[in-house]
C-alpha positions as CSV (number, residue, x, y, z in Angstrom):
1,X,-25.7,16.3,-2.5
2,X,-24.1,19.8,-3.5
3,X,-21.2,20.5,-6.1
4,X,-18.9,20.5,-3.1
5,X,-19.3,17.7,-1.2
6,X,-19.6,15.4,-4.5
7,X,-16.2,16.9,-5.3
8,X,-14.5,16.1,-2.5
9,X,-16.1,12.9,-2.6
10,X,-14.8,11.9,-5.8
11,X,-11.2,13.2,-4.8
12,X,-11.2,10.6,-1.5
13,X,-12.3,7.7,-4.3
14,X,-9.4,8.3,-6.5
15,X,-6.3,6.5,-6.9
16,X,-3.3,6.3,-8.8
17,X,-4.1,2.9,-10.3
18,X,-7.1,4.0,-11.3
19,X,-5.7,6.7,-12.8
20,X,-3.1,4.7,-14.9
21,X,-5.5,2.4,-16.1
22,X,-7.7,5.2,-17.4
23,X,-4.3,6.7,-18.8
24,X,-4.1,3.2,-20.9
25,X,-7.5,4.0,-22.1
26,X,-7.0,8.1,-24.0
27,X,-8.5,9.6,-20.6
28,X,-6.6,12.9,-20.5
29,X,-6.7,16.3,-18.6
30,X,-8.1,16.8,-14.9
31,X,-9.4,13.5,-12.9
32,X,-9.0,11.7,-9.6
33,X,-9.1,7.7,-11.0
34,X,-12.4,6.6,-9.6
35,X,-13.5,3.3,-10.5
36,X,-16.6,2.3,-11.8
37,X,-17.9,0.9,-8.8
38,X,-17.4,4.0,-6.6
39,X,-18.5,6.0,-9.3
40,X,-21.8,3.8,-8.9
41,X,-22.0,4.2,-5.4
42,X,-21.6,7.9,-5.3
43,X,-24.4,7.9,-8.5
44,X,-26.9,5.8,-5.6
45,X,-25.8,8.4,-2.7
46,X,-27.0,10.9,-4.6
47,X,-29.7,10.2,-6.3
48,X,-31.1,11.8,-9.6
49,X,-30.2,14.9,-9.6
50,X,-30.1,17.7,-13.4
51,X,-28.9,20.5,-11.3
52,X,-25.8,18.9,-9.7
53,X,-25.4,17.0,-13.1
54,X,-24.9,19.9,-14.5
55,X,-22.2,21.3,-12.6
56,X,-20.4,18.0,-12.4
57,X,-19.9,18.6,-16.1
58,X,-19.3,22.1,-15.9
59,X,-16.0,21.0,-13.6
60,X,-14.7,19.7,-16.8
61,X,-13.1,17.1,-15.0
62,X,-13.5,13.6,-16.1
63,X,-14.5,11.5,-13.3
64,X,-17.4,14.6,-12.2
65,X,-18.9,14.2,-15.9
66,X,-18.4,10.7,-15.5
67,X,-20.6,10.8,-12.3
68,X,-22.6,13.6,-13.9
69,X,-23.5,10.5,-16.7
70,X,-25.1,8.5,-14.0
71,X,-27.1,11.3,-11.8
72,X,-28.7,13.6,-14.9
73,X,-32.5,12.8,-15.0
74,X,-32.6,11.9,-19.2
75,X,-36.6,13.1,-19.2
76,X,-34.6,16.6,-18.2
77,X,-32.5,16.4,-21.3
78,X,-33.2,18.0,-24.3
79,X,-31.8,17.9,-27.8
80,X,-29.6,21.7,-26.9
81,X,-28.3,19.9,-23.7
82,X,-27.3,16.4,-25.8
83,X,-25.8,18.8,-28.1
84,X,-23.8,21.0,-26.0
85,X,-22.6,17.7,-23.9
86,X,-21.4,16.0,-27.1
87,X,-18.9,18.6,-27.9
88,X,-16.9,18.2,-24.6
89,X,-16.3,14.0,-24.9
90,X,-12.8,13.7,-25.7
91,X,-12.1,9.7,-25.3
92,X,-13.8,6.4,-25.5
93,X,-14.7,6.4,-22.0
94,X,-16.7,9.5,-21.8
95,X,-18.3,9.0,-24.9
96,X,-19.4,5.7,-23.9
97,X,-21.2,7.0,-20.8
98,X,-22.6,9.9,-22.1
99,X,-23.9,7.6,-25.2
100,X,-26.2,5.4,-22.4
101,X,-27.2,8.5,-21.2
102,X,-28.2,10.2,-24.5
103,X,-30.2,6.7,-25.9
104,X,-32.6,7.2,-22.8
105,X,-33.2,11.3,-23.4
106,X,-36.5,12.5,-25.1
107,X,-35.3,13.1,-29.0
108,X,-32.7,10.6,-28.4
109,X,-33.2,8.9,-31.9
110,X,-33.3,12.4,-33.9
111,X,-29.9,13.5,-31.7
112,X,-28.0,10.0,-31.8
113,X,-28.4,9.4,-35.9
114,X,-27.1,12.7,-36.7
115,X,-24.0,12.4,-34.3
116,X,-23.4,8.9,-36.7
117,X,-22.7,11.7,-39.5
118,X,-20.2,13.8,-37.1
119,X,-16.6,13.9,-38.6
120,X,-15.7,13.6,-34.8
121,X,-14.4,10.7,-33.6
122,X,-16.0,10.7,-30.0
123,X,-19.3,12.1,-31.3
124,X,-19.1,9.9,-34.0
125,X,-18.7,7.2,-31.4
126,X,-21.2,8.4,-29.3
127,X,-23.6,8.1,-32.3
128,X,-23.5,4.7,-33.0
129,X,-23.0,3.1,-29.7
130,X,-26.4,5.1,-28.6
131,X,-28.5,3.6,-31.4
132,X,-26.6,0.5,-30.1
133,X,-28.0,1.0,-26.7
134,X,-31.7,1.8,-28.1
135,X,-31.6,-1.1,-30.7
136,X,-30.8,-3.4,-27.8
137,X,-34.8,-2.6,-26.3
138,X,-37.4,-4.6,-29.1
139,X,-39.9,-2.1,-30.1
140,X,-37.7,0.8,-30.3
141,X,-36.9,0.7,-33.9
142,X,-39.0,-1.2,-36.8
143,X,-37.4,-4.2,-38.4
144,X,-36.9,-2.5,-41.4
145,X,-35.7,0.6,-39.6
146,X,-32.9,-2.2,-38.2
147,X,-32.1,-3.9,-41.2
148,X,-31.7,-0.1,-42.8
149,X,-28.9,0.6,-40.3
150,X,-27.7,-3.0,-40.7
151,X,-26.9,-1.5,-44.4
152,X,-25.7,1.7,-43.3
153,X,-23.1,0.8,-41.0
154,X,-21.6,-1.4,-43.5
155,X,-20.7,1.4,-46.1
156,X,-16.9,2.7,-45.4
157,X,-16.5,1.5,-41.9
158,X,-12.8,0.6,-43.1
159,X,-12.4,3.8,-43.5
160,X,-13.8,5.3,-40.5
161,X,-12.3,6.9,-37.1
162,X,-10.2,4.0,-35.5
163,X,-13.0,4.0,-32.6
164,X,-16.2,4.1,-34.9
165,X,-15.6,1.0,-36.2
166,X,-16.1,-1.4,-32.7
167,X,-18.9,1.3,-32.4
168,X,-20.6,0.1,-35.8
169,X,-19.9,-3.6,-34.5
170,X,-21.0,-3.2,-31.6
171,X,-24.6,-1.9,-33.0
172,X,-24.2,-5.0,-36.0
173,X,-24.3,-7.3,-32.8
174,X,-27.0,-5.7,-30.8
175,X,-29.3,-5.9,-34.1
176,X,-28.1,-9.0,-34.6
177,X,-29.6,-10.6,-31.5
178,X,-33.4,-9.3,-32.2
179,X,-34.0,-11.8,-34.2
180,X,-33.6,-15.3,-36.5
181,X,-34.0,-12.9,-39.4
182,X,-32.0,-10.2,-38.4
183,X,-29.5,-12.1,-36.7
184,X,-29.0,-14.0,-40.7
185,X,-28.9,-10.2,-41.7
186,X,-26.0,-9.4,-39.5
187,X,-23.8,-12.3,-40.2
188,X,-23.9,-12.3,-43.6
189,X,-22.6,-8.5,-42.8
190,X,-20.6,-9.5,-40.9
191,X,-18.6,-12.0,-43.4
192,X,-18.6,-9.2,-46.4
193,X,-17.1,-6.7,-43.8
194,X,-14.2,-9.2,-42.8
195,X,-11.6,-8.4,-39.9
196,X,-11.7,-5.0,-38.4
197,X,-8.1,-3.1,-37.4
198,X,-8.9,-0.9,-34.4
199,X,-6.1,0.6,-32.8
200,X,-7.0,0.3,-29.1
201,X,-3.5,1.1,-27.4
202,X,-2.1,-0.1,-24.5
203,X,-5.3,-1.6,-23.3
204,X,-6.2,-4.8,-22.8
205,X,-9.3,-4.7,-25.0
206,X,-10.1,-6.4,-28.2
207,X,-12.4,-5.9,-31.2
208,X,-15.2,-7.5,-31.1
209,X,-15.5,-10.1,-33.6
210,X,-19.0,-10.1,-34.9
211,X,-19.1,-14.0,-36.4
212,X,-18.6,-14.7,-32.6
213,X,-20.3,-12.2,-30.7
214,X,-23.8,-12.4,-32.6
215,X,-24.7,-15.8,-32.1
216,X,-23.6,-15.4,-28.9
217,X,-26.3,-12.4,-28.0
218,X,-28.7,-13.9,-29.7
219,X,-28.7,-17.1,-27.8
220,X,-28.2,-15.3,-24.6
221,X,-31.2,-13.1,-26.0
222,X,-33.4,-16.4,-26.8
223,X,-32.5,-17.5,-22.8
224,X,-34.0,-14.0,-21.5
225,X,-37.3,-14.3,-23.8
226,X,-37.7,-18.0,-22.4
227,X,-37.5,-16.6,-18.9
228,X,-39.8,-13.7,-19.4
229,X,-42.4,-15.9,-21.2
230,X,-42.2,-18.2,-17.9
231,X,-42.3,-15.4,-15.8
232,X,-45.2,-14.5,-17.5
233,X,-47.0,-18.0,-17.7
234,X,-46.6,-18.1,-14.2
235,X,-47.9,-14.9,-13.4
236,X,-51.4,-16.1,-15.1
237,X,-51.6,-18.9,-13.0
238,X,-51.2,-17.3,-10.1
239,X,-53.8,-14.6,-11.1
240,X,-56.0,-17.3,-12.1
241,X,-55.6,-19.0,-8.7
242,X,-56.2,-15.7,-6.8
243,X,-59.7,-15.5,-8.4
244,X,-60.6,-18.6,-7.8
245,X,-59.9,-18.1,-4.1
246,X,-61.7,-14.8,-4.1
247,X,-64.8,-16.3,-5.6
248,X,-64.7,-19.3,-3.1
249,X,-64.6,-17.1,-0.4
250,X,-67.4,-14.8,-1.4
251,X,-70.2,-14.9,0.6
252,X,-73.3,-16.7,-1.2
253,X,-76.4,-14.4,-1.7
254,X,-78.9,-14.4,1.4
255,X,-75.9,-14.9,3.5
256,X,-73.5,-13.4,5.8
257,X,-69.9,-14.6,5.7
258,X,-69.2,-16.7,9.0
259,X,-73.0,-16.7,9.8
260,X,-73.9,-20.2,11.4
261,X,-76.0,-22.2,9.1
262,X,-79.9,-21.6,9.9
263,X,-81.8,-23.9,12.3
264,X,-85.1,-25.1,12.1
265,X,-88.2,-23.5,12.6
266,X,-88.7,-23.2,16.5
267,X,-85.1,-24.0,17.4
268,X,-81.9,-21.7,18.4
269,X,-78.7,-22.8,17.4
270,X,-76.5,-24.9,19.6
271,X,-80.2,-25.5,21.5
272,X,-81.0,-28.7,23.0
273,X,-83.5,-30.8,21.0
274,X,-86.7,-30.9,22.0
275,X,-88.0,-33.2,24.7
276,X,-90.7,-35.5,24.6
277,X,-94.3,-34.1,25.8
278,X,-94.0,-34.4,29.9
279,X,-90.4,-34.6,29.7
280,X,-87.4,-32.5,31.1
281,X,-84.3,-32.4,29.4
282,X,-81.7,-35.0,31.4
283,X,-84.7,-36.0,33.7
284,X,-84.7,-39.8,34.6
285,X,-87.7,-41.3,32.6
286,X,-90.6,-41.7,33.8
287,X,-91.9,-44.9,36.1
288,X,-94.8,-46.9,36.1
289,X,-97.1,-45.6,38.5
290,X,-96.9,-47.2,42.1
291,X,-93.4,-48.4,41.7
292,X,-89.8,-46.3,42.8
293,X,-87.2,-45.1,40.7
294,X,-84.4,-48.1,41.9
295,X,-86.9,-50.3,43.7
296,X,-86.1,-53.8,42.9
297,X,-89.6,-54.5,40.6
298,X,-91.1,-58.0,40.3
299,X,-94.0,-58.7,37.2
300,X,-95.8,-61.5,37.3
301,X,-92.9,-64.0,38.5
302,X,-89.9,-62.0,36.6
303,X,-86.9,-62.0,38.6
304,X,-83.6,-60.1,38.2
305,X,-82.1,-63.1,40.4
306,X,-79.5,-65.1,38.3
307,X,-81.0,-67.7,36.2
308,X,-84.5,-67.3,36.8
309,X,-87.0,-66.5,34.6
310,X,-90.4,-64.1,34.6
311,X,-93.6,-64.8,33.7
312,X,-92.7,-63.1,30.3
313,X,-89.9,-65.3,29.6
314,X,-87.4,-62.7,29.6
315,X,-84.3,-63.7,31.5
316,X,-81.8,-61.3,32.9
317,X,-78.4,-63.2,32.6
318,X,-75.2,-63.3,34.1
319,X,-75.7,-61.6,36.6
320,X,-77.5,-58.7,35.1
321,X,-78.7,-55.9,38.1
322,X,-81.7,-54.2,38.0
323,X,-80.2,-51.2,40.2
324,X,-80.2,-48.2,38.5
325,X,-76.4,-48.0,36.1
326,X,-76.5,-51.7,36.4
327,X,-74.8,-53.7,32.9
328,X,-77.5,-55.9,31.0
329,X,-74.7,-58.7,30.5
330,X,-74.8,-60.9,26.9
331,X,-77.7,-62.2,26.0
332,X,-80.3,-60.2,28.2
333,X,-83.8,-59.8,26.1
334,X,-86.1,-57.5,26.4
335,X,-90.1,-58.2,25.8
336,X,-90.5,-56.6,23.1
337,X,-87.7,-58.7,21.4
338,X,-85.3,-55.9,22.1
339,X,-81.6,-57.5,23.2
340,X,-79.4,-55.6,25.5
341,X,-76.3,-55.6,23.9
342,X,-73.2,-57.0,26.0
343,X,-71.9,-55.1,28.5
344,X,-74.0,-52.1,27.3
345,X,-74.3,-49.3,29.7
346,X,-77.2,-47.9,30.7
347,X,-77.8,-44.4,30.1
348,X,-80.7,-43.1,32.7
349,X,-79.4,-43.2,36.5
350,X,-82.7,-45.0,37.2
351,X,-84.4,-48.4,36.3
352,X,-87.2,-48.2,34.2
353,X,-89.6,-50.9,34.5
354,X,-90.7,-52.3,31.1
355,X,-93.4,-54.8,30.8
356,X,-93.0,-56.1,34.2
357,X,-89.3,-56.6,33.3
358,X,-86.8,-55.7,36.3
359,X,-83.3,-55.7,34.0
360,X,-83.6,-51.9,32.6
361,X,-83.2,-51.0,28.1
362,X,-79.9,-49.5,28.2
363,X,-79.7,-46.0,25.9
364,X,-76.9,-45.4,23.9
């Protein structure tokens, strides 16, 4: 996105409520009244950009440095830009936006603490509600570094600029919520400072009241290191798990993965097993030489009539056939002591003489 088309971008998102409500808040000279969502919107459009930052803030007006806030690359920034930039802020709003900014530049601590010293209001402002804006990231500043400025933005703020002092609150309440130490620190500050007059015209705002506010952060800042904390347990388990499953699937040594499990010496997989010597697989078994395969066979008196007996004593009962698939029916024995279960089918096509016996052993 160029100067040009951002421009006339900004113009087609103003209005003339926005405009009053900026009005109500010190915003003075050149702007269109965009709200803070377009702004946001037109910021996402265009992406990070230091050129066109640049000549959004060289428009001087104040929605284009507004916008210029939100698309400057801070790693781009350096302490002659933060300084230059500082000099233009001319009301709360601006030097709110351009404080976010400035906290996330390189040299941002360095710039920010010495713009707490300025005899400006708006870069005084600036100052403080950056190291506001950095405090509020643990790690950024050492605890006694925080309980340093804790001391600091105590001395004379009743007699600072009428919008320094909710900026010195505001930082009392983000060091505040660091900590159970810190956040003591803070409210006993907090009482010794006592109530706060900040003229903030005809806006709808109010001074923060630090009694309130800090415990408030801080418990809302315990909630958000419980969450991370779980966020982080749960992120070990899952690791955890994911090893697990990677070492389960590895193949073991010797082995390919998805390889069929070796056979025996002599045999292929999914082979038939072998068949006994004389044998063809599925071939009917063998018969006693001189007789047929479904000849009706007599043995010294055996019958396979109903009821009658052999000269073995094996009986072949209720009606049990010797023709070859015939049922040996309940109670049917063979010679050898061998019962033919119930109902049992046989499973060779053909009978196979046993022992004289005409009622064939049924195969399971």
């Amino acid at each position: 996105m160029d100067l040009a088309t951002a421009m006339k971008a900004l113009e087609a998102a103003g209005s003339e409520k926005t405009r009053a409500t900026y009005a109500r808040h010190g915003v003075t000279g050149p702007q269109f009244g965009v709200s803070d969502a377009a702004l946001g919107r037109l910021a996402k459009e265009a992406g990070g950009d230091a050129e066109l930052a640049r000549a959004l803030w060289g428009t001087g007006n104040h929605d284009a440095r507004v916008l210029a806030t939100l698309v400057a690359e801070p790693a781009r920034l350096c302490a002659a830009d933060l300084e230059a930039w500082s000099k233009d802020l001319s009301c709360k709003v601006l030097a709110d936006a351009f404080a976010q900014l400035a906290a996330r530049a390189p040299g941002a601590k360095d710039a920010l603490l010495a713009f707490t010293k300025s005899p400006d209001e708006w870069i005084g402002r600036a100052g403080w509600i950056g190291v506001a804006a950095m405090a509020a990231s643990p790690g950024t500043f050492p605890e006694v570094e925080l309980s340093g400025f804790i001391s600091a933005l105590e001395k004379g703020i009743h007699r600072a600029k009428n919008h320094v002092k909710d900026a010195r609150l505001c930082l009392l309440v983000s060091i505040g919520a660091l900590s159970d130490e810190l956040e003591a620190k803070a409210l006993a500050v907090a009482r010794r400072i006592g109530p706060i007059d900040v003229d903030l015209g005809d806006s709808a705002g109010e001074t923060p009241d630090p009694l309130t506010y800090i415990p408030k952060a801080r418990a809302h800042r315990r909630a958000q290191q419980k969450k991370a904390e779980k966020s982080l347990e749960r992120s070990g388990r899952d690791e955890v798990r994911a090893k697990s499953v990677e070492a389960a699937s590895a193949p073991v040594a010797g082995k390919k993965a998805g390889a069929a499990a070796p056979q025996d010496a002599g045999k292929k997989a999914g082979a038939a097993a072998p068949q006994v010597t004389g044998k063809k697989a599925g071939a009917a078994a063998p018969q006693v030489t001189g007789k047929k395969a479904g000849a009706a066979t007599k043995a010294k008196g055996a019958s396979t009539t109903d009821g009658m007996k052999g000269a073995d004593g094996v009986k072949a009962t209720g009606g049990a056939k010797a023709a070859g698939g015939a049922k040996a029916t309940g109670g049917a024995k063979a010679t050898g002591g061998v019962k033919a279960a119930g109902a049992a089918r046989a499973s060779v096509a053909t009978k196979t003489p046993i022992n004289g016996v005409g009622a064939r052993a049924a195969r399971r």
